[in-house]
TIPA-379753 format. One line per 3 residues: number of its first residue (from 1); for each residue z negated, x, y negated of C-alpha. Coordinates in Angstrom, 2 decimals, always signed. Example, Ala and Ser with C-alpha at 12.3 -4.5 7.8 and 13.67 -1.06 7.14 Angstrom:
1) -7.80 +12.30 +4.50 | -7.14 +13.67 +1.06 .
end
This chain:
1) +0.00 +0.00 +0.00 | +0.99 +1.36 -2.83 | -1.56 +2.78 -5.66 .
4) -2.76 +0.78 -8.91 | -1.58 +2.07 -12.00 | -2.03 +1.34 -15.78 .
7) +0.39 +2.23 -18.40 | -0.47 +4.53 -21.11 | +1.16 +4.32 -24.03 .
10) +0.94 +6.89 -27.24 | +0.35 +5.40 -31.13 | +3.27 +8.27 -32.16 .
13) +5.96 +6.05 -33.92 | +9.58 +7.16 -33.03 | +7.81 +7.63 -29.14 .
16) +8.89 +5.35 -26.84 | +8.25 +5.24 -22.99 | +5.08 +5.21 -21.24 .
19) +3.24 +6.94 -19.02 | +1.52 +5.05 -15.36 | -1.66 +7.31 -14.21 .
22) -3.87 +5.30 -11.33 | -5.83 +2.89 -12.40 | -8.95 +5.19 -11.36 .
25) -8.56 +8.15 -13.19 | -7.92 +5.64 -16.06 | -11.14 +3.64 -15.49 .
28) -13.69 +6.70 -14.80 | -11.98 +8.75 -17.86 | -12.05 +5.36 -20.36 .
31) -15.67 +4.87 -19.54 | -16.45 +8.83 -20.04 | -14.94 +8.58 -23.22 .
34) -17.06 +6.05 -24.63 | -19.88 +6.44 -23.54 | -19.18 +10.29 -25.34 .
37) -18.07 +7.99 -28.49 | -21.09 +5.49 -28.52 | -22.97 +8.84 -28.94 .
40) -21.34 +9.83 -31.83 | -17.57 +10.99 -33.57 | -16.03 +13.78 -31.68 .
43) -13.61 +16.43 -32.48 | -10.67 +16.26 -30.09 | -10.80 +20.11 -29.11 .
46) -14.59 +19.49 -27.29 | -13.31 +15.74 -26.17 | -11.94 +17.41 -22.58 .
49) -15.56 +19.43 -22.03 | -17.27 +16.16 -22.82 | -15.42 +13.89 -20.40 .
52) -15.89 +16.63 -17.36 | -19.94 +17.07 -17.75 | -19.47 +13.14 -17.19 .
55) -17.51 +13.05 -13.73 | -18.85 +13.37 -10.26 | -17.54 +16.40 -8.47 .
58) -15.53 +14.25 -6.52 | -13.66 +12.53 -9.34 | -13.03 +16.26 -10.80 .
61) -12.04 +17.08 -7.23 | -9.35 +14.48 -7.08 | -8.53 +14.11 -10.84 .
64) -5.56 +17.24 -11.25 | -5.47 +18.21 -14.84 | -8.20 +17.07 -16.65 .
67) -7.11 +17.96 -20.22 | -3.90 +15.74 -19.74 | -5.61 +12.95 -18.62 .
70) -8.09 +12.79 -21.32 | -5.28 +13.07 -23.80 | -2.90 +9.89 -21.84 .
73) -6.11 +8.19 -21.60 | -7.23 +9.09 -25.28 | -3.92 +7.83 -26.32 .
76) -3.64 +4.95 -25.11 | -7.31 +3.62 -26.37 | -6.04 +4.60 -29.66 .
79) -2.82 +2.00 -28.94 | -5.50 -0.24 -27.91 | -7.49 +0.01 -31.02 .
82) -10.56 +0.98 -29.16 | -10.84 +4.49 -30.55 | -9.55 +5.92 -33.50 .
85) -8.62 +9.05 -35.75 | -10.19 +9.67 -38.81 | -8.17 +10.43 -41.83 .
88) -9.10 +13.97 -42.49 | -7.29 +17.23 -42.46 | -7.97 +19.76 -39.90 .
91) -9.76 +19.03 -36.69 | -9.04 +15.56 -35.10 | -12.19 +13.97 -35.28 .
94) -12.44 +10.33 -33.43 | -14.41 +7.68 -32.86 | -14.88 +4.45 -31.40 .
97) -14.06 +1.23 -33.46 | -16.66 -1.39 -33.10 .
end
């Protein structure tokens, strides 16, 4: 049977397509994020660190590149409107809307 995925999309305009990871690594890296956001704004550079002190061995195990995910994942919660940039130069800094 074949694998549950979710489309991730990316808020880029001019960038059309998406991207299907399995619904897991989805789930387990959404939730990492924010629960790291309900803590407080994050700069995108430590967002990757963050997620992985969050996952069971065996999710890290199975996940592949964690860095990637993070940033379909991130991505697509900023398509979503759950999580968003702040308007700043420099360092991405996000956060979760609420």
């Amino acid at each position: 049977m074949p694998e549950d995925r979710v489309a991730c999309r990316t808020p880029a305009s001019g960038k059309k397509g998406e991207t299907r990871i399995p619904k897991w690594k989805f789930d387990c890296i959404r939730k990492a994020i924010l629960e790291c956001l309900r803590e407080n704004q994050i700069p995108f550079v430590e967002l990757t660190d963050t997620v992985r002190k969050r996952l069971s061995s065996e999710e890290l195990n199975n996940m592949g590149s964690l860095g990637w995910h993070v940033t379909t994942v991130k991505l697509e919660l900023e398509v979503r409107g759950e999580i968003r940039r702040l308007p700043q130069k420099g360092k991405q800094i996000i956060e979760i809307v609420e």
